[in-house]
C-alpha positions in Angstrom: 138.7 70.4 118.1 141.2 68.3 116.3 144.4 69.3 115.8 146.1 69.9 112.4 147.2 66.9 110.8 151.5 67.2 111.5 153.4 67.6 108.0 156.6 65.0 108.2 159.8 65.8 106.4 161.7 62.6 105.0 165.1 61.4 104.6 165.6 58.3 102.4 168.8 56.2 102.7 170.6 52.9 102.0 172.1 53.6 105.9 170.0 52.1 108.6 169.0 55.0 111.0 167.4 54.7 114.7 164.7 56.5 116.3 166.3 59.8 117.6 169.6 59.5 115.3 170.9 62.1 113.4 171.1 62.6 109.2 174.4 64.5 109.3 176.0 66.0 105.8 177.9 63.3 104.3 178.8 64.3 100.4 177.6 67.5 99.9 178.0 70.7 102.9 174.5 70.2 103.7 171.9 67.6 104.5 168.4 66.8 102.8 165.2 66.0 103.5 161.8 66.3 101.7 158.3 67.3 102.2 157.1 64.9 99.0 157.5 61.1 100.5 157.9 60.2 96.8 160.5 62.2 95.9 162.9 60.6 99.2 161.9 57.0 98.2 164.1 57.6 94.8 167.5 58.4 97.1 167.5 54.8 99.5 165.9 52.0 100.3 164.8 53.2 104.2 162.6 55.9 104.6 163.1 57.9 107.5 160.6 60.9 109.2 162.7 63.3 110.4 162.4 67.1 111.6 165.4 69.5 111.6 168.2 69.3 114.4 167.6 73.2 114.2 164.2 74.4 112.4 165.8 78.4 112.2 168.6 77.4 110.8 167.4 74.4 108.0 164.7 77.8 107.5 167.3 80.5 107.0 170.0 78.0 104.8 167.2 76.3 102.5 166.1 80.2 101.4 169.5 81.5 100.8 170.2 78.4 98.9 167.4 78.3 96.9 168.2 82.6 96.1 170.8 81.3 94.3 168.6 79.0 91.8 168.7 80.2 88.0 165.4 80.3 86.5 162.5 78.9 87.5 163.2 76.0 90.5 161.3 72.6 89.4 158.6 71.8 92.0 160.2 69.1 93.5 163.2 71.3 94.4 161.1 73.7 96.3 160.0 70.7 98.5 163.7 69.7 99.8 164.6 71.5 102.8 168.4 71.4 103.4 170.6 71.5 106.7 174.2 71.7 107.7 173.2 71.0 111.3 171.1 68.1 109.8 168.0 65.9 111.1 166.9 64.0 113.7 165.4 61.1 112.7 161.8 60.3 114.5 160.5 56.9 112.8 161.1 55.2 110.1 158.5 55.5 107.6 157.1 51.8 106.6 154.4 53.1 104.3 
């Protein structure tokens, strides 16, 4: 049986990032990262595949952010996932 294709988050940034690096919160209290590849390639030049430093925690921040959205979120908001702990890079994406 095969197993389920993995879904990647990415990061996308003019910084140059290294496998197992970490996208920490720079201007805003929290860092981003997407689910739509497309979406990240309009932020930076470098795609990055990353995962969250702490899944619970990107979870539990990106809903009670998102609770505080006025009227109806935009679909490409409801793909970005947001940290304070960040993400750890895993590869850069050279799609």
């Amino acid at each position: 049986m095969a197993e389920p294709s993995r879904q990647f988050l990415y990061h996308a940034s003019n910084t140059d990032f290294s496998s197992g690096d970490v996208v920490r919160p720079v201007n805003y209290k929290h860092a981003f990262a997407t689910k739509d590849k497309s979406l990240a390639k309009e932020y930076g030049k470098n795609v990055y595949k990353v995962e969250p430093v702490d899944q619970e925690e990107a979870n539990s921040y990106t809903a009670s952010d998102n609770s505080k959205w006025v009227g109806d979120m935009p679909e490409d908001a409801k793909s970005v996932i947001k940290s304070e702990k960040g993400f750890k890079v895993i590869d850069k994406d050279n799609d």
